[in-house]
N, CA, C and O atoms as a GROMACS GRO file, in nm:
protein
  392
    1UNK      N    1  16.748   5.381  10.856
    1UNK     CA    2  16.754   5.441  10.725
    1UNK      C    3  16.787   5.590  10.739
    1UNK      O    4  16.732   5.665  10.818
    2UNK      N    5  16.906   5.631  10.634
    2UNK     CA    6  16.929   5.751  10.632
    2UNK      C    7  16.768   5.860  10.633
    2UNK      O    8  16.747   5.947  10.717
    3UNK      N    9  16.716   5.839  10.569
    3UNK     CA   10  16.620   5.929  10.542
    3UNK      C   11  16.573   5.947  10.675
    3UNK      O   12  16.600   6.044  10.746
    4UNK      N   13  16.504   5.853  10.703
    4UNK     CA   14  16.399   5.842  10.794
    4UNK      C   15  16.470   5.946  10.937
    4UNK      O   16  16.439   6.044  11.006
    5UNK      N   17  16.548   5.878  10.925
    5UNK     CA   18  16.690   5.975  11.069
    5UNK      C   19  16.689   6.129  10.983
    5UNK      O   20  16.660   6.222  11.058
    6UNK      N   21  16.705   6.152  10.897
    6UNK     CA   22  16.711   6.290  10.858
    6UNK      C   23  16.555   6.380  10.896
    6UNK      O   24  16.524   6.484  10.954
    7UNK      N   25  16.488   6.273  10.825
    7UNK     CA   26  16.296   6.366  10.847
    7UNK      C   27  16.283   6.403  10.985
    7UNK      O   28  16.238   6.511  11.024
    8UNK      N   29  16.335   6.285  11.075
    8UNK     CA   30  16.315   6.271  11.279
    8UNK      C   31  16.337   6.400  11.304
    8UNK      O   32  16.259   6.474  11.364
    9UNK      N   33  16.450   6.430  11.255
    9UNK     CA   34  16.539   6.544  11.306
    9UNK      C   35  16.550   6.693  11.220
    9UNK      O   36  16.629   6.780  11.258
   10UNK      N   37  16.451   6.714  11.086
   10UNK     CA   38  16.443   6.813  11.078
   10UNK      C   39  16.403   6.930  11.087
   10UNK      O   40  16.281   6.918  11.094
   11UNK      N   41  16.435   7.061  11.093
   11UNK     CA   42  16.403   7.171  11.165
   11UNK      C   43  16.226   7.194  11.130
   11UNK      O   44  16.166   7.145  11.034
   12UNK      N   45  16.175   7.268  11.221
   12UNK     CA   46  16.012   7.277  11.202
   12UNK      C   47  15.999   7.434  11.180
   12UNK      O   48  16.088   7.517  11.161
   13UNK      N   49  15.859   7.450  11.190
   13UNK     CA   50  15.836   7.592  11.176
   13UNK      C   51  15.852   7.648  11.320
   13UNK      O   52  15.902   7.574  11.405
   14UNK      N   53  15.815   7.768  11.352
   14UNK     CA   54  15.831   7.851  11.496
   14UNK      C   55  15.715   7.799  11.552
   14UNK      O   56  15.715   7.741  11.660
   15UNK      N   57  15.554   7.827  11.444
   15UNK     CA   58  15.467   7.853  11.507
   15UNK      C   59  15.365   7.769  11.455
   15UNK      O   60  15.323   7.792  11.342
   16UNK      N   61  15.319   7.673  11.524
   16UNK     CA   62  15.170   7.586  11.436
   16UNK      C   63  15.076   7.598  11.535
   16UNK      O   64  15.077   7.545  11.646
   17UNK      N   65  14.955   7.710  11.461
   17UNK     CA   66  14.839   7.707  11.516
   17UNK      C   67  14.768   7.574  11.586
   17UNK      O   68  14.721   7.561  11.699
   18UNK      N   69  14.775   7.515  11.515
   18UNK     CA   70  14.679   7.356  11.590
   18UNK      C   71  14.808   7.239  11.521
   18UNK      O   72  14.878   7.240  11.420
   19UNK      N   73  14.791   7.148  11.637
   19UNK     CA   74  14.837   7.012  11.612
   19UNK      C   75  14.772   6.926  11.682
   19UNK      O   76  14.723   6.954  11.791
   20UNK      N   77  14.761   6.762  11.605
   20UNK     CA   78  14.668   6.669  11.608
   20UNK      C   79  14.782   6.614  11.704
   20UNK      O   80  14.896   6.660  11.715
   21UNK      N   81  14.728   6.505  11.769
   21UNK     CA   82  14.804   6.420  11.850
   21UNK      C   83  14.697   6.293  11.872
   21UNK      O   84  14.581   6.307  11.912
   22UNK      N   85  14.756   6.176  11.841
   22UNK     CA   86  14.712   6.034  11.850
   22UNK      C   87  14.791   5.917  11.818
   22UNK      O   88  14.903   5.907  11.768
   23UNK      N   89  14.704   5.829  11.858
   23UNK     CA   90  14.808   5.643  11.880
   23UNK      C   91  14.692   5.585  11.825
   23UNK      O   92  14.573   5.593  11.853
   24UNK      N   93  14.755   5.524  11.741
   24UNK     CA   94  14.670   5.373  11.663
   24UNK      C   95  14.731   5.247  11.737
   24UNK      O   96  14.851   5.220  11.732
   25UNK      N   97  14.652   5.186  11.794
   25UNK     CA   98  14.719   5.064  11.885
   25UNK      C   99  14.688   4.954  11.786
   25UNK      O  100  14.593   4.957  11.707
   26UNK      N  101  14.777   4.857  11.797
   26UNK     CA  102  14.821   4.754  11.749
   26UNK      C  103  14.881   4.652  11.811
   26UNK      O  104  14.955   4.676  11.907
   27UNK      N  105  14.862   4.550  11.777
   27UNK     CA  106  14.946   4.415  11.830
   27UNK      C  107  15.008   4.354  11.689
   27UNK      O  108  14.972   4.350  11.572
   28UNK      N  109  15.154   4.293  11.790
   28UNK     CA  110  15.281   4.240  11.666
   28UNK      C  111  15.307   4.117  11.745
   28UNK      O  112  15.292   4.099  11.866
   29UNK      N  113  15.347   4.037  11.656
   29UNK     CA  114  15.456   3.915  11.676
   29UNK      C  115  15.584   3.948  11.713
   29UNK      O  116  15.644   4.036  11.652
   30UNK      N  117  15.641   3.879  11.820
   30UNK     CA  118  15.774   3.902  11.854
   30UNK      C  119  15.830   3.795  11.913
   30UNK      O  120  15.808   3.757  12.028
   31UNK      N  121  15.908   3.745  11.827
   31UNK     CA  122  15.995   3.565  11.886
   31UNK      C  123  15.887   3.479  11.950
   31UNK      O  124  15.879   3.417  12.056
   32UNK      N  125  15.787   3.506  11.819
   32UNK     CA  126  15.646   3.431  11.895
   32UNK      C  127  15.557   3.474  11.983
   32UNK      O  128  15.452   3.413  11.999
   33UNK      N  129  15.590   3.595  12.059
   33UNK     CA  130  15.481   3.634  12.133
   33UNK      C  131  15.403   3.769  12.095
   33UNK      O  132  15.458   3.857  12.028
   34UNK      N  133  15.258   3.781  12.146
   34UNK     CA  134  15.189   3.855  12.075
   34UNK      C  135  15.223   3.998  12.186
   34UNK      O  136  15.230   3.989  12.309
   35UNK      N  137  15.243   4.134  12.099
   35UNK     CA  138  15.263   4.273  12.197
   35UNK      C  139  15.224   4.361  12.202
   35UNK      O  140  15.330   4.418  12.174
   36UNK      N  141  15.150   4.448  12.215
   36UNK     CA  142  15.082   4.571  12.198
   36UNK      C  143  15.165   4.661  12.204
   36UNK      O  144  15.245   4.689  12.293
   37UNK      N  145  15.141   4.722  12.075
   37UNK     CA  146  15.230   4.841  12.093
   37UNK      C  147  15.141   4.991  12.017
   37UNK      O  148  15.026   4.960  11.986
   38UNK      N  149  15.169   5.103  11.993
   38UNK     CA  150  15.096   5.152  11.962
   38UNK      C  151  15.210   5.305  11.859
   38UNK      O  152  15.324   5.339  11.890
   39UNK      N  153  15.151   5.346  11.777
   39UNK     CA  154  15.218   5.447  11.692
   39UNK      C  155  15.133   5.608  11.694
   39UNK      O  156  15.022   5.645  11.655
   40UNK      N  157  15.238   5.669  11.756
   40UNK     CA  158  15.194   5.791  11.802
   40UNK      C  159  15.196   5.878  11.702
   40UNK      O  160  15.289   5.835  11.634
   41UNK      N  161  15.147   5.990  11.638
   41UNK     CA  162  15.161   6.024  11.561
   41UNK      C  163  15.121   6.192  11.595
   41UNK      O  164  15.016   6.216  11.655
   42UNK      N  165  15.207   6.294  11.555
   42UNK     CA  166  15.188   6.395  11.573
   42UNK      C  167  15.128   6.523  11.448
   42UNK      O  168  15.215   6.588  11.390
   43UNK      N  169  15.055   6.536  11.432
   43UNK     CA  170  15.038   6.587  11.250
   43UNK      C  171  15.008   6.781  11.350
   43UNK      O  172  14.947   6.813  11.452
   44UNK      N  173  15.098   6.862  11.240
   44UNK     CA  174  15.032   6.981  11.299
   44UNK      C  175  15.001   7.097  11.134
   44UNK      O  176  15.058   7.092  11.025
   45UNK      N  177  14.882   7.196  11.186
   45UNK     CA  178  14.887   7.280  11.033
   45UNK      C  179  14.949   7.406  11.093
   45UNK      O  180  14.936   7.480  11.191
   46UNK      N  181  15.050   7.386  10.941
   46UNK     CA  182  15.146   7.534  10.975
   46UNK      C  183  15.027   7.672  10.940
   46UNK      O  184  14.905   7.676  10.955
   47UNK      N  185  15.109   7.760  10.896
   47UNK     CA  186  15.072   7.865  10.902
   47UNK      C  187  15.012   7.945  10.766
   47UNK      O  188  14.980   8.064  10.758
   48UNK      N  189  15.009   7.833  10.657
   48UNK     CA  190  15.008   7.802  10.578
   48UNK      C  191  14.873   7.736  10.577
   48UNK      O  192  14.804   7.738  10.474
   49UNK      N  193  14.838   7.688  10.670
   49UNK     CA  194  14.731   7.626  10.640
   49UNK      C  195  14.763   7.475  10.580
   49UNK      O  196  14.665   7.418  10.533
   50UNK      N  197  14.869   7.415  10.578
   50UNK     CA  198  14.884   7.305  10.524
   50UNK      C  199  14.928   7.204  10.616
   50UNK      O  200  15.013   7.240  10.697
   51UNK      N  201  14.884   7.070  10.623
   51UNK     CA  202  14.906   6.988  10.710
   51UNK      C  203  15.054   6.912  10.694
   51UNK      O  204  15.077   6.878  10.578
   52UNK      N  205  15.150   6.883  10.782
   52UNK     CA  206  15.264   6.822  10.788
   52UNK      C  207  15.227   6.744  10.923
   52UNK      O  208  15.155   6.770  11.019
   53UNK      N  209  15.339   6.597  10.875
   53UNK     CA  210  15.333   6.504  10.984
   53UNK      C  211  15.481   6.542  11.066
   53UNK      O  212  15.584   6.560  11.002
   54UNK      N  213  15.476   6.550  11.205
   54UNK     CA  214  15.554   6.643  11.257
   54UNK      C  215  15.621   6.494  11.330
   54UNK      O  216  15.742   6.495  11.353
   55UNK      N  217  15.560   6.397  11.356
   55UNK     CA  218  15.661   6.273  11.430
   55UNK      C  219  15.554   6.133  11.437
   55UNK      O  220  15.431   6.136  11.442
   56UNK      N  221  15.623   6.041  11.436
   56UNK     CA  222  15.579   5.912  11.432
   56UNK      C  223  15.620   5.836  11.531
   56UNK      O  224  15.712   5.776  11.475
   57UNK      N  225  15.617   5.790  11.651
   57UNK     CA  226  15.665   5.748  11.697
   57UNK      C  227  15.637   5.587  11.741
   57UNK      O  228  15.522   5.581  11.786
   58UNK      N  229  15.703   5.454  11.743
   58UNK     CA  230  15.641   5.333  11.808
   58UNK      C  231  15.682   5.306  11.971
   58UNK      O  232  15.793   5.305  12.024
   59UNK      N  233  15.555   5.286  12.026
   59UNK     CA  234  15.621   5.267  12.170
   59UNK      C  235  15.524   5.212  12.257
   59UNK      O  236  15.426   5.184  12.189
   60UNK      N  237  15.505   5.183  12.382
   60UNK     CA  238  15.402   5.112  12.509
   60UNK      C  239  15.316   5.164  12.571
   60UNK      O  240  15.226   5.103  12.629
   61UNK      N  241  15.331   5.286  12.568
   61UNK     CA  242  15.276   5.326  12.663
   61UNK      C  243  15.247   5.505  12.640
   61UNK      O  244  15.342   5.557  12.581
   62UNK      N  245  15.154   5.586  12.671
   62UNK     CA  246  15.140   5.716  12.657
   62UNK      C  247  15.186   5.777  12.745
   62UNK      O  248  15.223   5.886  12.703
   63UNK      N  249  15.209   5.761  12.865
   63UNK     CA  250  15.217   5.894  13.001
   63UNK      C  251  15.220   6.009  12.974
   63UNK      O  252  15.237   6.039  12.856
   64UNK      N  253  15.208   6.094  13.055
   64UNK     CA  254  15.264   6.210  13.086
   64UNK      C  255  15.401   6.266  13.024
   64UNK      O  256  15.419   6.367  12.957
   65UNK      N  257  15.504   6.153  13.076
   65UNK     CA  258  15.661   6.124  13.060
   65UNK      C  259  15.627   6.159  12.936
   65UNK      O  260  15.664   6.267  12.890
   66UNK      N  261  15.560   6.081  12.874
   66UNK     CA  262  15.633   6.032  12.727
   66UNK      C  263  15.587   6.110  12.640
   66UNK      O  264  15.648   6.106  12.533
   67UNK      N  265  15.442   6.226  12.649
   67UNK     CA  266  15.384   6.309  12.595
   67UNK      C  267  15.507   6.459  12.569
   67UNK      O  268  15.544   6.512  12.464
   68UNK      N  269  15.547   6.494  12.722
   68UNK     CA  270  15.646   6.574  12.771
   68UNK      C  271  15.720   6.546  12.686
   68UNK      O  272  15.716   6.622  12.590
   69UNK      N  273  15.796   6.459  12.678
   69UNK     CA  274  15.909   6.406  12.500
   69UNK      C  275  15.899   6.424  12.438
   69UNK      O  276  15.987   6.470  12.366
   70UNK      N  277  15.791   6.406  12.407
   70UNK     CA  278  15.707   6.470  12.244
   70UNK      C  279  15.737   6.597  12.202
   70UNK      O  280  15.814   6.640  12.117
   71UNK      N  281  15.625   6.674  12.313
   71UNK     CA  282  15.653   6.833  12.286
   71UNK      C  283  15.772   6.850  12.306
   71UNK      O  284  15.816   6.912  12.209
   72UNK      N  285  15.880   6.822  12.402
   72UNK     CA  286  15.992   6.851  12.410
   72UNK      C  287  16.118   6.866  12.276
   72UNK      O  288  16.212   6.940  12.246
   73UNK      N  289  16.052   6.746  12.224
   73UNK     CA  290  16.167   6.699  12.094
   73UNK      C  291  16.117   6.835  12.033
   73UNK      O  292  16.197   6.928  12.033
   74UNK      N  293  15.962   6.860  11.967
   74UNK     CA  294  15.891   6.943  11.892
   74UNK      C  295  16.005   7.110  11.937
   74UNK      O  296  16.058   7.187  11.857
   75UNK      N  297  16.008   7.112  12.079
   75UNK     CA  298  16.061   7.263  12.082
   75UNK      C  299  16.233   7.218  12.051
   75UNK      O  300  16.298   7.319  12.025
   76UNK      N  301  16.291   7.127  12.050
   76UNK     CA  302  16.457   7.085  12.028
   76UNK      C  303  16.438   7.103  11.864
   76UNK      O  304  16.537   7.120  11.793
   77UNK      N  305  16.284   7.098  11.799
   77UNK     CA  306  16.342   7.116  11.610
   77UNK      C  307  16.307   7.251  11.640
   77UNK      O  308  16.276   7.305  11.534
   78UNK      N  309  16.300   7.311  11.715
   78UNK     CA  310  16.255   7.470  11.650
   78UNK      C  311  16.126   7.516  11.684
   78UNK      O  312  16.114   7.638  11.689
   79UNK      N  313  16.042   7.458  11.705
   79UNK     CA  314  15.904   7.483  11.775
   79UNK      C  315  15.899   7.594  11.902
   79UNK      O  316  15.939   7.586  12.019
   80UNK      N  317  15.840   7.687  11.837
   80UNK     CA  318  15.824   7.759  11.991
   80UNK      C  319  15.685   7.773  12.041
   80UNK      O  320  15.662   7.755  12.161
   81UNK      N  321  15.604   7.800  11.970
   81UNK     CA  322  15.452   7.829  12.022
   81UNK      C  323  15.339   7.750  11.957
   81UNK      O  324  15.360   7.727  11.838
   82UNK      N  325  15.234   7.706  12.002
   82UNK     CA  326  15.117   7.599  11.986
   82UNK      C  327  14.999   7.651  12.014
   82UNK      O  328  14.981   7.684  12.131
   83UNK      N  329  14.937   7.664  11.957
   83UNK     CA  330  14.796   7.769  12.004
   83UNK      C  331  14.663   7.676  12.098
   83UNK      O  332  14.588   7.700  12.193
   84UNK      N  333  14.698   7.532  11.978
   84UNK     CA  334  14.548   7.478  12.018
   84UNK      C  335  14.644   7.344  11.977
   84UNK      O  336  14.713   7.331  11.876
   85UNK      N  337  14.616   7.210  12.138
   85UNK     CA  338  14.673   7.086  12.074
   85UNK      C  339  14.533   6.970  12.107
   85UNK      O  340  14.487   6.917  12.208
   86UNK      N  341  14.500   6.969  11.963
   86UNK     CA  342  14.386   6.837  11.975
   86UNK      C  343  14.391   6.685  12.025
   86UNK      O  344  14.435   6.597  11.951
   87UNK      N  345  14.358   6.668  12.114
   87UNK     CA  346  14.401   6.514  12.132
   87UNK      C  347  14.241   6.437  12.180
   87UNK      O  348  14.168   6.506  12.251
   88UNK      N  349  14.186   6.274  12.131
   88UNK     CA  350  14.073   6.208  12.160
   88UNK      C  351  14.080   6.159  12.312
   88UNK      O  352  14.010   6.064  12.345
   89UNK      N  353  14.177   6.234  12.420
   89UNK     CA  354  14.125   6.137  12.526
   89UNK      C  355  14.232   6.078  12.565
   89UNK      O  356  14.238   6.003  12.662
   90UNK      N  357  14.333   6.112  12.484
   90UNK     CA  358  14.462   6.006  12.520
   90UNK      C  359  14.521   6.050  12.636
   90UNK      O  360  14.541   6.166  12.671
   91UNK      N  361  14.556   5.911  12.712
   91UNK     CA  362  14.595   5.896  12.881
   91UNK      C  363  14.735   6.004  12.876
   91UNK      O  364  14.806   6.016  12.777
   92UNK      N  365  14.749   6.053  12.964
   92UNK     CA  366  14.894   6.128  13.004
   92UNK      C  367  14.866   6.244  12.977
   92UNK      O  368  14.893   6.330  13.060
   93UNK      N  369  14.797   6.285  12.836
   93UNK     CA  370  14.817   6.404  12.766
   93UNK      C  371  14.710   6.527  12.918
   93UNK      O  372  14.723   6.646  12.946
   94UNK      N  373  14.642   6.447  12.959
   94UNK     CA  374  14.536   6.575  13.037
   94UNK      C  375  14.661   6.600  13.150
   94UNK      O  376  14.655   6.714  13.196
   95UNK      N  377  14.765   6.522  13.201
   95UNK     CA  378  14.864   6.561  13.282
   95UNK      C  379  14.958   6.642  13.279
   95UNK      O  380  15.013   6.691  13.378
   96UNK      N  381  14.986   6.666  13.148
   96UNK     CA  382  15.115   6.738  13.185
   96UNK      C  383  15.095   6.890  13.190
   96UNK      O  384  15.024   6.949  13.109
   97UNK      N  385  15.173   6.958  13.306
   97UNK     CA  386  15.165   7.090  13.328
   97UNK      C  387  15.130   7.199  13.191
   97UNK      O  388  15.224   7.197  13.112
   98UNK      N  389  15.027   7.284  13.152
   98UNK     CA  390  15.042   7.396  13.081
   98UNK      C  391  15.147   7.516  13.123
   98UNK      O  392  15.157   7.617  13.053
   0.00000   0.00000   0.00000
C-alpha cells in the first residue's frame, strides 16, 4: 500500500529524548502451518513531548543484526541523537555496541 510505503519512509525529527522499543509475539497460519512471528514496534517522544510510532516491523527473530537495522533505518530518516532507549529485556538489544 501506497501509504503504508510512504509513513516507512518518512523523514523524522533530529532529536527524540526517549524511545520505546518492543515485540508482541504471535503465532499465524501459513499454508497450514503454525509460525511465530513477532511485531517490533518502535514508538519514540519527540521534543514536544508527544508520542509518535516511529516503525513497525514483522519478523523472527530480534538479534543484535536486526536491532542495528532498526536504529540504522531511524538515522537513514533523519535521526541523529537518542538520549534514553527503553527496552523490557529484549534479546540482541543488550548487544549492540554504544
Amino acid at each position: 500500500m501506497p501509504q503504508i510505503e510512504e509513513w516507512q519512509n518518512k523523514p523524522l525529527d533530529e532529536v527524540y529524548p526517549v524511545i520505546y522499543i518492543d515485540a508482541i509475539h504471535y503465532s499465524v497460519r501459513d499454508n497450514g502451518l503454525i509460525r511465530k512471528l513477532a511485531a517490533y514496534v518502535t514508538l519514540g517522544i519527540n521534543l514536544e513531548g508527544r508520542k509518535e510510532v516511529l516503525t513497525i516491523d514483522v519478523g523472527q527473530n530480534e538479534s543484535a543484526k536486526y536491532w542495528l537495522s532498526v536504529l540504522n533505518s531511524l538515522k537513514n530518516r533523519g535521526v541523529r541523537d537518542i538520549m534514553i532507549i527503553c527496552a523490557d529485556g529484549l534479546t540482541g538489544i543488550k548487544e549492540l555496541p554504544v
